[in-house]
MOPAC internal coordinates of N, CA, C and O (Angstrom, degrees):
PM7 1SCF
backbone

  N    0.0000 0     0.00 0     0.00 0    0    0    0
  C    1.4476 1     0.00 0     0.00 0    1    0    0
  C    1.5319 1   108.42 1     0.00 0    2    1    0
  O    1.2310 1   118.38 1   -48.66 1    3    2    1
  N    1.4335 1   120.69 1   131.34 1    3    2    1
  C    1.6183 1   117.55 1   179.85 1    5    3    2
  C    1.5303 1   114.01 1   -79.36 1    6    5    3
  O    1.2310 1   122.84 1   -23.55 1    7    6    5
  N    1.2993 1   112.17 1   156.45 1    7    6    5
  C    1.5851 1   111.72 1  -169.94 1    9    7    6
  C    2.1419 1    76.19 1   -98.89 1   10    9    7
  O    1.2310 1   145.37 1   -22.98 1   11   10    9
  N    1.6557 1    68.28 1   157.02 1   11   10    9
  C    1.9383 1    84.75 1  -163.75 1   13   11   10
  C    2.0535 1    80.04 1  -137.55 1   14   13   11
  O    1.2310 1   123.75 1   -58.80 1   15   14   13
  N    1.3249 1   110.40 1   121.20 1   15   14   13
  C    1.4068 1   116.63 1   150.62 1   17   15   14
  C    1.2773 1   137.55 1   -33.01 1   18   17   15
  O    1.2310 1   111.09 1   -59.73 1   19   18   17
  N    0.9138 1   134.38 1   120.27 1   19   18   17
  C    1.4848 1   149.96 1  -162.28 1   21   19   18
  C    1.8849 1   100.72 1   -83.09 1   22   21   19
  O    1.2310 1   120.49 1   163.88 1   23   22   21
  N    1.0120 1   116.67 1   -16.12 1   23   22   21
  C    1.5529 1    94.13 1  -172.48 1   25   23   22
  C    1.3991 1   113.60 1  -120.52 1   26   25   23
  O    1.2310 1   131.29 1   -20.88 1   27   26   25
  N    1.4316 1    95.82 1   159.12 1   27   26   25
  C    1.4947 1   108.44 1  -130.42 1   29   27   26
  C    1.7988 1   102.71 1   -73.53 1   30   29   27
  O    1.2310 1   113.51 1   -53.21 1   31   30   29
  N    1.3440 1   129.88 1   126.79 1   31   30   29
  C    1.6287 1   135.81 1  -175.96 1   33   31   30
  C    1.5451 1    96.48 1    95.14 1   34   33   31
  O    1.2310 1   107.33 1   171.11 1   35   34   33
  N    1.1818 1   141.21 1    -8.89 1   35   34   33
  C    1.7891 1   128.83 1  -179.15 1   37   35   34
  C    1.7278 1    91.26 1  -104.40 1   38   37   35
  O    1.2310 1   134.22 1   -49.59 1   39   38   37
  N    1.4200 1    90.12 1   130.41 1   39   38   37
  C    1.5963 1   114.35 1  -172.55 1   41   39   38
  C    1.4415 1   102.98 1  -103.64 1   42   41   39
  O    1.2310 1   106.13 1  -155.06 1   43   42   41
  N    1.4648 1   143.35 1    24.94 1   43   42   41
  C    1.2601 1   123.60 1  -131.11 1   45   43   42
  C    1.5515 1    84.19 1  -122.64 1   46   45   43
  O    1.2310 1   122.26 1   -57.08 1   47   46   45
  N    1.5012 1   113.28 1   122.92 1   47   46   45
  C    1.5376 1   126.16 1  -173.96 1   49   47   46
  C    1.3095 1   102.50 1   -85.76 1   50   49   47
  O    1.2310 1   113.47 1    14.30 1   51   50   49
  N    1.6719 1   129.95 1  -165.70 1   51   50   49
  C    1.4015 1   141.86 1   129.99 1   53   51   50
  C    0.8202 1   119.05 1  -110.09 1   54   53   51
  O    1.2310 1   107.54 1   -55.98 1   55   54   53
  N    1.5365 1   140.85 1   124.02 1   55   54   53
  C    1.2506 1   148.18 1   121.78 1   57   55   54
  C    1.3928 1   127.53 1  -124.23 1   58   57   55
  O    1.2310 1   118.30 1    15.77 1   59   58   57
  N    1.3871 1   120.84 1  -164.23 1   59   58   57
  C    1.4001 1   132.74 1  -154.89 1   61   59   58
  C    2.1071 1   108.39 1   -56.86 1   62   61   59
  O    1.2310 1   125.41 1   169.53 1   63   62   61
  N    1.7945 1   107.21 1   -10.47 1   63   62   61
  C    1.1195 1    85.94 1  -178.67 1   65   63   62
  C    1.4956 1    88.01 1  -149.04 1   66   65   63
  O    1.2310 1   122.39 1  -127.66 1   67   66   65
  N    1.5827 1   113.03 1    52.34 1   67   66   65
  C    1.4280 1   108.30 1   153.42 1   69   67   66
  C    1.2432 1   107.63 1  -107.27 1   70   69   67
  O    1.2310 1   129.66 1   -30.50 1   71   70   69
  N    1.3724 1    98.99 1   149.50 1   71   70   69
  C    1.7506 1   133.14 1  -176.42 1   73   71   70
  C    1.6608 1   114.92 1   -81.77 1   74   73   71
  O    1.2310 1   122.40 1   171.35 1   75   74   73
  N    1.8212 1   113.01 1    -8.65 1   75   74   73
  C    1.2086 1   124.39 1   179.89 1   77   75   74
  C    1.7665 1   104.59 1   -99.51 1   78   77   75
  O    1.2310 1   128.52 1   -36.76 1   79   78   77
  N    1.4730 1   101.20 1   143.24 1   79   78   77
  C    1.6188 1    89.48 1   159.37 1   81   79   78
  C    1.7935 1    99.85 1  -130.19 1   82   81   79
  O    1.2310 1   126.31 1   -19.44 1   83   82   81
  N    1.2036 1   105.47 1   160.56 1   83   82   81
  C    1.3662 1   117.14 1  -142.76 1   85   83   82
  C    1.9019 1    95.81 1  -105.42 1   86   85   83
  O    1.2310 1   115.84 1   -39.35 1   87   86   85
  N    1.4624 1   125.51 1   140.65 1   87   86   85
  C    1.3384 1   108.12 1   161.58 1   89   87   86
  C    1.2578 1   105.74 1  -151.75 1   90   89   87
  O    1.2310 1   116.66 1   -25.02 1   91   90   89
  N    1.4794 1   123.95 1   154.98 1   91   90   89
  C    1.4785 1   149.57 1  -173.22 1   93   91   90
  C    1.0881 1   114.74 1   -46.37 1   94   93   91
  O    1.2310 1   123.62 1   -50.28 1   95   94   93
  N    1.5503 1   110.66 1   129.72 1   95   94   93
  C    1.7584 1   101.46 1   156.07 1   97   95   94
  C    1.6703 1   115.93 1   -55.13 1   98   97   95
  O    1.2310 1   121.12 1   -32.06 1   99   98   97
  N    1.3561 1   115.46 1   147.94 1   99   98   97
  C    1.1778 1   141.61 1  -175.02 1  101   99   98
  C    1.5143 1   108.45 1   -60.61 1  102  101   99
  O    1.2310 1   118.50 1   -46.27 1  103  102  101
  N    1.7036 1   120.46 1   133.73 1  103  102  101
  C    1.2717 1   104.90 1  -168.47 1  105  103  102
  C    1.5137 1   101.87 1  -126.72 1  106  105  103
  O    1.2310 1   131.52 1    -9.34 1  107  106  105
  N    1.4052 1    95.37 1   170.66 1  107  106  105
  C    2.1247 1    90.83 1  -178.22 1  109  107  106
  C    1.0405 1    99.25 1   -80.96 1  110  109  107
  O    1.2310 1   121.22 1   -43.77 1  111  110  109
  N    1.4038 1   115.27 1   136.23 1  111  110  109
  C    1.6011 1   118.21 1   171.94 1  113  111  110
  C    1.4519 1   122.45 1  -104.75 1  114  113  111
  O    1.2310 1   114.94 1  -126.56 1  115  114  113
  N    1.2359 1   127.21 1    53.44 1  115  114  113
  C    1.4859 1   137.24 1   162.52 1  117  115  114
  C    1.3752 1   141.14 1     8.55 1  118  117  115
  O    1.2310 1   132.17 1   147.91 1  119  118  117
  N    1.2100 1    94.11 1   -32.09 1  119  118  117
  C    1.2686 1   118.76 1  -167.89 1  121  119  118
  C    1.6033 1   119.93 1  -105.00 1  122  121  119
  O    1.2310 1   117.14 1  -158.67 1  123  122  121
  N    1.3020 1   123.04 1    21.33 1  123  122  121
  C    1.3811 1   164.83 1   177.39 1  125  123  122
  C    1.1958 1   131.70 1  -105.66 1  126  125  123
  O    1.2310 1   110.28 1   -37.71 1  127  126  125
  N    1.0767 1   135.85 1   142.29 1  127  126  125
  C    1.6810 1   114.36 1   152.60 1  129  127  126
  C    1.1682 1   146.85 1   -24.58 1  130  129  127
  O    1.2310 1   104.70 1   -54.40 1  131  130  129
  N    1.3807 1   145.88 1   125.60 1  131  130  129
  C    1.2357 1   125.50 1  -175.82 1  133  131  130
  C    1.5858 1   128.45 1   -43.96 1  134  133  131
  O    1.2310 1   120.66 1   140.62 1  135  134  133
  N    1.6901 1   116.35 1   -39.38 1  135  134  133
  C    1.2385 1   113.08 1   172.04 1  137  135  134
  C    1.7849 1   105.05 1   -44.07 1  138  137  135
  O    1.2310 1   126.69 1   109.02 1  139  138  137
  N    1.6211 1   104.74 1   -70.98 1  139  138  137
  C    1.4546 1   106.55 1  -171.39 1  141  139  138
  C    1.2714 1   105.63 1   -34.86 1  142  141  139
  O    1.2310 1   107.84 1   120.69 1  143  142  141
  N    1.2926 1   140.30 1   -59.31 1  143  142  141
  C    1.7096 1   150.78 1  -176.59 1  145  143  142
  C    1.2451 1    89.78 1   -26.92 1  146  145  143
  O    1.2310 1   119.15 1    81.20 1  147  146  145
  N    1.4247 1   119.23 1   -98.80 1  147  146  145
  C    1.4654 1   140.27 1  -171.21 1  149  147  146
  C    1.8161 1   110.40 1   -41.58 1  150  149  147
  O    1.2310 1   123.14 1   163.55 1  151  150  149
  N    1.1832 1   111.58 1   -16.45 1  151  150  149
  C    1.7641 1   100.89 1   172.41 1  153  151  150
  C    1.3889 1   102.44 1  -106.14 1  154  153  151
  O    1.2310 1   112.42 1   175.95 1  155  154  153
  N    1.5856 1   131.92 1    -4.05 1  155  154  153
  C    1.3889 1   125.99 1   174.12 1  157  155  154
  C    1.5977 1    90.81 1   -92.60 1  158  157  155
  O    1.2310 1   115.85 1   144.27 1  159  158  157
  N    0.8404 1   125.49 1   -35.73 1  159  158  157
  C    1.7155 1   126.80 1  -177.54 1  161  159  158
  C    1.3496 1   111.42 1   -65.09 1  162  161  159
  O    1.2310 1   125.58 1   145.15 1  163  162  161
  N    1.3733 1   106.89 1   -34.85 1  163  162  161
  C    1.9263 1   102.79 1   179.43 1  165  163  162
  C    1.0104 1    99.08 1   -79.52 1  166  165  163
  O    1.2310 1   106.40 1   143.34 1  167  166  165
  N    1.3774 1   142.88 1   -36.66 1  167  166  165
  C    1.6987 1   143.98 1  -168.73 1  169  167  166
  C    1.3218 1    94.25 1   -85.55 1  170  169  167
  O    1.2310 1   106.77 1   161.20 1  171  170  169
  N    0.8995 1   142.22 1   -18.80 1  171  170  169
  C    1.4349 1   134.29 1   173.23 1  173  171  170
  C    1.9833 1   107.90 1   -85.38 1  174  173  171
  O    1.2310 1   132.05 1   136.02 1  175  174  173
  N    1.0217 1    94.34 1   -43.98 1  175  174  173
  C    1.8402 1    91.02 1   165.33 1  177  175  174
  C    1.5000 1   110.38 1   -49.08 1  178  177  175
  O    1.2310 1   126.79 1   123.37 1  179  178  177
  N    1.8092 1   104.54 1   -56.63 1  179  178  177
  C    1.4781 1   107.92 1  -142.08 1  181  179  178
  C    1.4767 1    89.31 1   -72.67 1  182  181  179
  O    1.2310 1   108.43 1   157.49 1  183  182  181
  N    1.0376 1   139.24 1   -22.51 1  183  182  181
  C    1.6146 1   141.75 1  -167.80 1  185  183  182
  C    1.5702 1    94.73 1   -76.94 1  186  185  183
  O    1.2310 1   113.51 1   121.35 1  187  186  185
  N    1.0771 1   129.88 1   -58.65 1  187  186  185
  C    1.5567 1   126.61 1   172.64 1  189  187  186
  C    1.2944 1   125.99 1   -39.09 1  190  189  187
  O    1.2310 1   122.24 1   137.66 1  191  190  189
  N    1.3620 1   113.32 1   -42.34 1  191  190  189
  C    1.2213 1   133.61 1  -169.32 1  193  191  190
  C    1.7199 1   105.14 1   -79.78 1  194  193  191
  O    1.2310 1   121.33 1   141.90 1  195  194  193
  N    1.3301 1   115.05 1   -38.10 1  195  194  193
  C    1.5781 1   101.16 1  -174.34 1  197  195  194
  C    1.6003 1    95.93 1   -97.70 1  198  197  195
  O    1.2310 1   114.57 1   172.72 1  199  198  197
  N    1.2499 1   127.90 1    -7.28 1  199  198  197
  C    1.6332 1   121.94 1   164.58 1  201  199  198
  C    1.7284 1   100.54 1   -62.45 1  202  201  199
  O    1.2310 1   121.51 1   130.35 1  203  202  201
  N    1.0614 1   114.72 1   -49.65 1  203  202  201
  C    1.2732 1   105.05 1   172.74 1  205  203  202
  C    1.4439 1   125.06 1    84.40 1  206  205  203
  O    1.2310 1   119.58 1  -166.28 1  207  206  205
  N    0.9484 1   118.41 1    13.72 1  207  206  205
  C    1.9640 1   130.56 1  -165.17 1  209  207  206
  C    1.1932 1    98.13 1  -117.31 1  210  209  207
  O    1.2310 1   125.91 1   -33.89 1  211  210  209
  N    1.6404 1   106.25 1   146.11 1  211  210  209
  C    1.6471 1   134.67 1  -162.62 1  213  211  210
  C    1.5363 1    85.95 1   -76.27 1  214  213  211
  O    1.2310 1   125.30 1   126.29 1  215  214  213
  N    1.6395 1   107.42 1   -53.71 1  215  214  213
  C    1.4604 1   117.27 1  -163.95 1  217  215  214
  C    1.9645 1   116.83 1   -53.60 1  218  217  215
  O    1.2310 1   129.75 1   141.15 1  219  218  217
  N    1.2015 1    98.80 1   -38.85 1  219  218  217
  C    1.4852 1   112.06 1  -158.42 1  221  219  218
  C    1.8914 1   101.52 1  -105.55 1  222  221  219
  O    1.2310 1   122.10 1  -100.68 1  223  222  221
  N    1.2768 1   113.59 1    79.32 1  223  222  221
  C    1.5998 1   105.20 1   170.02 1  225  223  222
  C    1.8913 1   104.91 1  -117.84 1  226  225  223
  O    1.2310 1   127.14 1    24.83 1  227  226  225
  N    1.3106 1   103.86 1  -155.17 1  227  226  225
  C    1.3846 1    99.37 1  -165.04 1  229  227  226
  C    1.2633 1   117.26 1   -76.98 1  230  229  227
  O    1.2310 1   115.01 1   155.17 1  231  230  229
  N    1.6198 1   127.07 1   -24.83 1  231  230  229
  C    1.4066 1   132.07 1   169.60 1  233  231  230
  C    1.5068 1   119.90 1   -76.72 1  234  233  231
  O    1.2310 1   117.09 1  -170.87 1  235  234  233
  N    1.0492 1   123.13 1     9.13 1  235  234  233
  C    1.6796 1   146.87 1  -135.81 1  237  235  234
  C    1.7682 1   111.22 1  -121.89 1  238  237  235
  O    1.2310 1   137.45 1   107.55 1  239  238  237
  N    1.4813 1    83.80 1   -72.45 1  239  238  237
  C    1.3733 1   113.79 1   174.15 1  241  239  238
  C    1.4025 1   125.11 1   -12.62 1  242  241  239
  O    1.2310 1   102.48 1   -53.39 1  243  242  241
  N    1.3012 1   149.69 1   126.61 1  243  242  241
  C    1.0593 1   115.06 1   172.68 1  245  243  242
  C    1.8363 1   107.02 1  -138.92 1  246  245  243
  O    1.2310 1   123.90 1   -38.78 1  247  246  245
  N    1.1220 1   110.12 1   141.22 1  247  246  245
  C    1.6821 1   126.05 1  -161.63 1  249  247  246
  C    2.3893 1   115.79 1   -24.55 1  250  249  247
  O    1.2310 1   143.26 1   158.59 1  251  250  249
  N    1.4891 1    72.42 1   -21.41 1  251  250  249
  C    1.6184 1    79.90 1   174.15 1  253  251  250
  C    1.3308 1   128.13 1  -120.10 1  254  253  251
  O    1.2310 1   123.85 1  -160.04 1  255  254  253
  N    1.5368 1   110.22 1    19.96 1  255  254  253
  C    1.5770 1   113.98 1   167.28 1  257  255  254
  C    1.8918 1   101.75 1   -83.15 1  258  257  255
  O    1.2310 1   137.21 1   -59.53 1  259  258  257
  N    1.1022 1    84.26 1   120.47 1  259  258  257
  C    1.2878 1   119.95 1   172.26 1  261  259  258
  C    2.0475 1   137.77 1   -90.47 1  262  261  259
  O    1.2310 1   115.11 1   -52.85 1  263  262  261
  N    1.2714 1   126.88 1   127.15 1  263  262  261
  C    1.4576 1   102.58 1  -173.08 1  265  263  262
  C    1.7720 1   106.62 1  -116.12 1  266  265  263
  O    1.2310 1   101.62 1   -57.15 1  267  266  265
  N    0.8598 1   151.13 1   122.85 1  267  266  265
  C    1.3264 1   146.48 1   178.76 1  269  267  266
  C    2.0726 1   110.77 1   -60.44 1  270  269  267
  O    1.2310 1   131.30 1   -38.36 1  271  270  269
  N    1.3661 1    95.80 1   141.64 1  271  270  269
  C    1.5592 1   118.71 1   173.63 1  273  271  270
  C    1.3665 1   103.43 1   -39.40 1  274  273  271
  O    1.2310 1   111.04 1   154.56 1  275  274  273
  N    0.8551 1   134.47 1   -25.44 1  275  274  273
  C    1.9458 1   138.39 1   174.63 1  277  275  274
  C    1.1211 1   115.08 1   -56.40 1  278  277  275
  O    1.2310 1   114.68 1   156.25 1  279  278  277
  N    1.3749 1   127.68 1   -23.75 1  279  278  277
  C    1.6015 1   124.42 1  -152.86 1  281  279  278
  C    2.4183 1    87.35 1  -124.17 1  282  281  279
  O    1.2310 1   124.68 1  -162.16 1  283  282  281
  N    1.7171 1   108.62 1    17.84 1  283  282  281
  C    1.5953 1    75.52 1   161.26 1  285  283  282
  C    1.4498 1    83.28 1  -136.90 1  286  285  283
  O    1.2310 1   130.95 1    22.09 1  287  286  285
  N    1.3629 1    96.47 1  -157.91 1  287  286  285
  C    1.9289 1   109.04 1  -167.03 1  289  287  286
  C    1.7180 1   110.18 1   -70.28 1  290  289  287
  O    1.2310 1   131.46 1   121.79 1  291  290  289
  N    1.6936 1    95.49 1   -58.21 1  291  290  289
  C    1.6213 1   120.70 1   175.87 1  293  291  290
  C    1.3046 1   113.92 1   -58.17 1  294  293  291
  O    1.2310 1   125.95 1   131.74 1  295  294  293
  N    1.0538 1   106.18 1   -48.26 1  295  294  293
  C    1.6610 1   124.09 1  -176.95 1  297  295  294
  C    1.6974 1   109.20 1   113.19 1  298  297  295
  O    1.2310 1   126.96 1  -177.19 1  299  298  297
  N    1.5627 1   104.21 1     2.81 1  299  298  297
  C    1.4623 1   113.76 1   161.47 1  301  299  298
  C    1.6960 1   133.27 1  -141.25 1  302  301  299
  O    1.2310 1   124.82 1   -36.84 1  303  302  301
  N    0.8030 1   108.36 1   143.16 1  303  302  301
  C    1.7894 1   120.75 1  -170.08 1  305  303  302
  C    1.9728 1    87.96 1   -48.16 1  306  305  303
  O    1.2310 1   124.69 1   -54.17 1  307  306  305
  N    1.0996 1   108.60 1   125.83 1  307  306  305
  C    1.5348 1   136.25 1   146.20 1  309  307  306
  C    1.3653 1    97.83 1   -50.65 1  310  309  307
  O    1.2310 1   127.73 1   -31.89 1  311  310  309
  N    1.6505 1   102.73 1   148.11 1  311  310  309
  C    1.5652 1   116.41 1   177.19 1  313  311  310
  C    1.5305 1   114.07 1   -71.47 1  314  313  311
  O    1.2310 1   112.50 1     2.21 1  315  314  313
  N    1.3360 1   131.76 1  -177.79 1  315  314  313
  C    1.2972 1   142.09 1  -149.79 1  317  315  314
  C    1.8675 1    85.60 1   -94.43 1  318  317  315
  O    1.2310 1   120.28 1   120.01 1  319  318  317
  N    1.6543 1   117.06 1   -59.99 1  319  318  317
  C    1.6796 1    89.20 1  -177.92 1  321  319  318
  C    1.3596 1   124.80 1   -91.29 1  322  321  319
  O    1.2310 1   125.80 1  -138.60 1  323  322  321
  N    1.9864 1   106.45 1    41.40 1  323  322  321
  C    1.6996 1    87.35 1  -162.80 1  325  323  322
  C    1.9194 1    77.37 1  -102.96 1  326  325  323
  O    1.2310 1   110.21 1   -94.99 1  327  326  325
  N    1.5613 1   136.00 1    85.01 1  327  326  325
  C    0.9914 1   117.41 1   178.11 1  329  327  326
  C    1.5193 1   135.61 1   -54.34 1  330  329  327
  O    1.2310 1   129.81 1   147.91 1  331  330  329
  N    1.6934 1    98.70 1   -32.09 1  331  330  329
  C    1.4818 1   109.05 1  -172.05 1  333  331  330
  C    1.4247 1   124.69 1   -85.38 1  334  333  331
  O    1.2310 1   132.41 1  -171.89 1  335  334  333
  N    1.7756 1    93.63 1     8.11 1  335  334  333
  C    1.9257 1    93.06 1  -173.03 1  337  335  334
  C    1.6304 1    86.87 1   -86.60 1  338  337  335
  O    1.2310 1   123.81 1   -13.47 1  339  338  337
  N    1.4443 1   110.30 1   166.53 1  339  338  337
  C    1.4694 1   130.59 1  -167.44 1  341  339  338
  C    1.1903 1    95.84 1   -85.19 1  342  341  339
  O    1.2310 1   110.03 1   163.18 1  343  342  341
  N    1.6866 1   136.32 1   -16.82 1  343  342  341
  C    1.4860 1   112.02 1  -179.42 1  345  343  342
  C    1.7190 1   108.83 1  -112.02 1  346  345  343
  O    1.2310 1   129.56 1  -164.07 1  347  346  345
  N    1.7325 1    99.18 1    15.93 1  347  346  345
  C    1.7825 1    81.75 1   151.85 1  349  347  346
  C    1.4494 1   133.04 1   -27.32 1  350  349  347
  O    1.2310 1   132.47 1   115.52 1  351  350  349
  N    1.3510 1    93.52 1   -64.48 1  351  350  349
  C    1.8542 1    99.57 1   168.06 1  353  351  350
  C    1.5908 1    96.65 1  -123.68 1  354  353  351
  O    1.2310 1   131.59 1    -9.29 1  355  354  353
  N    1.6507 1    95.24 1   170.71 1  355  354  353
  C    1.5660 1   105.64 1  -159.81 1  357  355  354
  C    2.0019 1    96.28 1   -85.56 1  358  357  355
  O    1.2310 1   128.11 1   -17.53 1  359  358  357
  N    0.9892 1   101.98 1   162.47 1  359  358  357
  C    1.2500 1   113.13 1  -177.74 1  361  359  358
  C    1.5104 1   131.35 1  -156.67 1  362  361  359
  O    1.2310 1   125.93 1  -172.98 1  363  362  361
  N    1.4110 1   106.21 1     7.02 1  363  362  361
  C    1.6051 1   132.98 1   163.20 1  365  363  362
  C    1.5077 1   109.81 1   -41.76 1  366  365  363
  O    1.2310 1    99.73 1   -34.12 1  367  366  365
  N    0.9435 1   154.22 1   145.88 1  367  366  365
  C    1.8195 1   111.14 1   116.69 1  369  367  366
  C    1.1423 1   145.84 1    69.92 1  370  369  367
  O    1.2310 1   123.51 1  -161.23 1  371  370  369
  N    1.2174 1   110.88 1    18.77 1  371  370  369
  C    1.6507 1   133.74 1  -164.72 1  373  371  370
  C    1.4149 1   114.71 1   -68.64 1  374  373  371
  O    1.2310 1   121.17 1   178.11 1  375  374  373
  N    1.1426 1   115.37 1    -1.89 1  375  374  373
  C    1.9333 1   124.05 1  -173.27 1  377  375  374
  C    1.3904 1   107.00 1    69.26 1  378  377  375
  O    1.2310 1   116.56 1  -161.63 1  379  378  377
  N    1.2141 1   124.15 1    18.37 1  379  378  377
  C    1.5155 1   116.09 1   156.87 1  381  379  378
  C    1.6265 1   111.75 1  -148.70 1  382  381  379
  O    1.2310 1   114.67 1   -23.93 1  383  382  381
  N    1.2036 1   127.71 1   156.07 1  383  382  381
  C    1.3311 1   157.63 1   153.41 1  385  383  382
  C    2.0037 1   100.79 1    -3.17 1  386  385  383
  O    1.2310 1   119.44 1   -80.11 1  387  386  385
  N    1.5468 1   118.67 1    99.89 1  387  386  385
  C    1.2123 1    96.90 1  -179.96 1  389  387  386
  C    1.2083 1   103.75 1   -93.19 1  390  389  387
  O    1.2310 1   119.46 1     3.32 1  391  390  389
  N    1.5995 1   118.64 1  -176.68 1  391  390  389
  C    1.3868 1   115.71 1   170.32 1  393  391  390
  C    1.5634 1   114.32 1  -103.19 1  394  393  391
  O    1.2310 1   121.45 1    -5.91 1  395  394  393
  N    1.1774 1   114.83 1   174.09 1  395  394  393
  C    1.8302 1   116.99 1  -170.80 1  397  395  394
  C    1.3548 1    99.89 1   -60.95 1  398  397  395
  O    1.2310 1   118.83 1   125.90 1  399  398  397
  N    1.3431 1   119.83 1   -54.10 1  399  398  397
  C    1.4625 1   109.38 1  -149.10 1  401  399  398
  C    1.7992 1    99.73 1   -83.35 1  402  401  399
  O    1.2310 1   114.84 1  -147.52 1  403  402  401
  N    1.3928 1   127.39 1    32.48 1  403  402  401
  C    1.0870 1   129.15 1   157.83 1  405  403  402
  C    1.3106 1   120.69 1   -92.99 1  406  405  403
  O    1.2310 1   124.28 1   147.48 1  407  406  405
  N    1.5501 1   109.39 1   -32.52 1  407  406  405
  C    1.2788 1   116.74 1   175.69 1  409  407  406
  C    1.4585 1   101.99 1   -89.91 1  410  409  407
  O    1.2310 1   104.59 1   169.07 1  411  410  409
  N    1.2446 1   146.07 1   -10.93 1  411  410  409
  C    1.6900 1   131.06 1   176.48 1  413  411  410
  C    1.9182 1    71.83 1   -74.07 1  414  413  411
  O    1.2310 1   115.55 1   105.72 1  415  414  413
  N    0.8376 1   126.05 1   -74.28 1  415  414  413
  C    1.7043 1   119.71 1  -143.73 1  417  415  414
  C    1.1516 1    99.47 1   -38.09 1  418  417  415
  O    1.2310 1   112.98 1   132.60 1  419  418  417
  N    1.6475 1   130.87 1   -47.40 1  419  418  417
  C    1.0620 1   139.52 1  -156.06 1  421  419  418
  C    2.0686 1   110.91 1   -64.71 1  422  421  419
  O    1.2310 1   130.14 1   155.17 1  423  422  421
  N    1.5055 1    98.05 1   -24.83 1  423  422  421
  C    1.3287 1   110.31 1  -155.27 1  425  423  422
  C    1.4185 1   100.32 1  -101.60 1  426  425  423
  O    1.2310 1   122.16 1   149.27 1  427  426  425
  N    1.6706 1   113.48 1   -30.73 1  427  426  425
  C    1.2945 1   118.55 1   171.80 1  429  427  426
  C    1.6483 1   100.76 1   -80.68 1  430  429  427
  O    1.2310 1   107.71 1   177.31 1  431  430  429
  N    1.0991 1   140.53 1    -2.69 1  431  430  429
  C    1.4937 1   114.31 1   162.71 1  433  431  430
  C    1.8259 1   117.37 1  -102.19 1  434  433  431
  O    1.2310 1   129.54 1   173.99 1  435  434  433
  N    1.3180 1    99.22 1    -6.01 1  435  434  433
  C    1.7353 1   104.84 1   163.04 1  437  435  434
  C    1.2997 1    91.67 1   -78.55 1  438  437  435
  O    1.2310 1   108.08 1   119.06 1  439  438  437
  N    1.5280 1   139.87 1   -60.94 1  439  438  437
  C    1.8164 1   108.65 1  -167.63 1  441  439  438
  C    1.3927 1   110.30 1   -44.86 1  442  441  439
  O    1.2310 1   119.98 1   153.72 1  443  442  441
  N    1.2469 1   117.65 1   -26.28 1  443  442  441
  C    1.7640 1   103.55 1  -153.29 1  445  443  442
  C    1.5858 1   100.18 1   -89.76 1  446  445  443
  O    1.2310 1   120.10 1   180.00 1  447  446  445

């Protein structure tokens, strides 16, 4: 079965000759320290929050919603403590209206 993007207006499937590769919403990892808990838990909000859908929140979710490489800078999710890179959470293309100071963030982590 192809993983199909979760956000809302990106049609972008997987198969044998897509150019996207697809990765998971962010999950709580429990089994960690509490700090780690609480910074997989905020990245797990903030990822909800710029998906942006009535349908898809945290009780909702389900283990195979998927978002395609289109929607970050790199074309991949930043690690769990790199907070200040721009593809902590995705910020491409989200199917709605972004605001400015998403794109200064976006532009201040290409200078660096």
């Amino acid at each position: 079965m192809p993983n199909v993007c979760c956000v809302t207006g990106c049609f972008n499937r997987s198969n044998k000759d897509s150019q996207y590769t697809f990765h998971r919403i962010p999950t709580v990892d429990s089994a960690r320290s509490i700090s780690f808990q609480n910074l997989t838990e905020k990245r797990r909000r903030a990822w909800l929050a710029k998906i942006n859908r009535k349908t898809i929140n945290d009780k909702t979710v389900k283990p195979w919603t998927r978002l395609c490489s289109k929607h970050f800078v790199s074309g991949t999710p930043a690690g769990v403590h790199d907070v200040t890179h721009p593809d902590w959470v995705p910020s491409f293309d989200m199917g709605y209206e972004c605001h400015k100071g998403s794109l200064d963030k976006i532009k201040r982590g290409e200078r660096r």
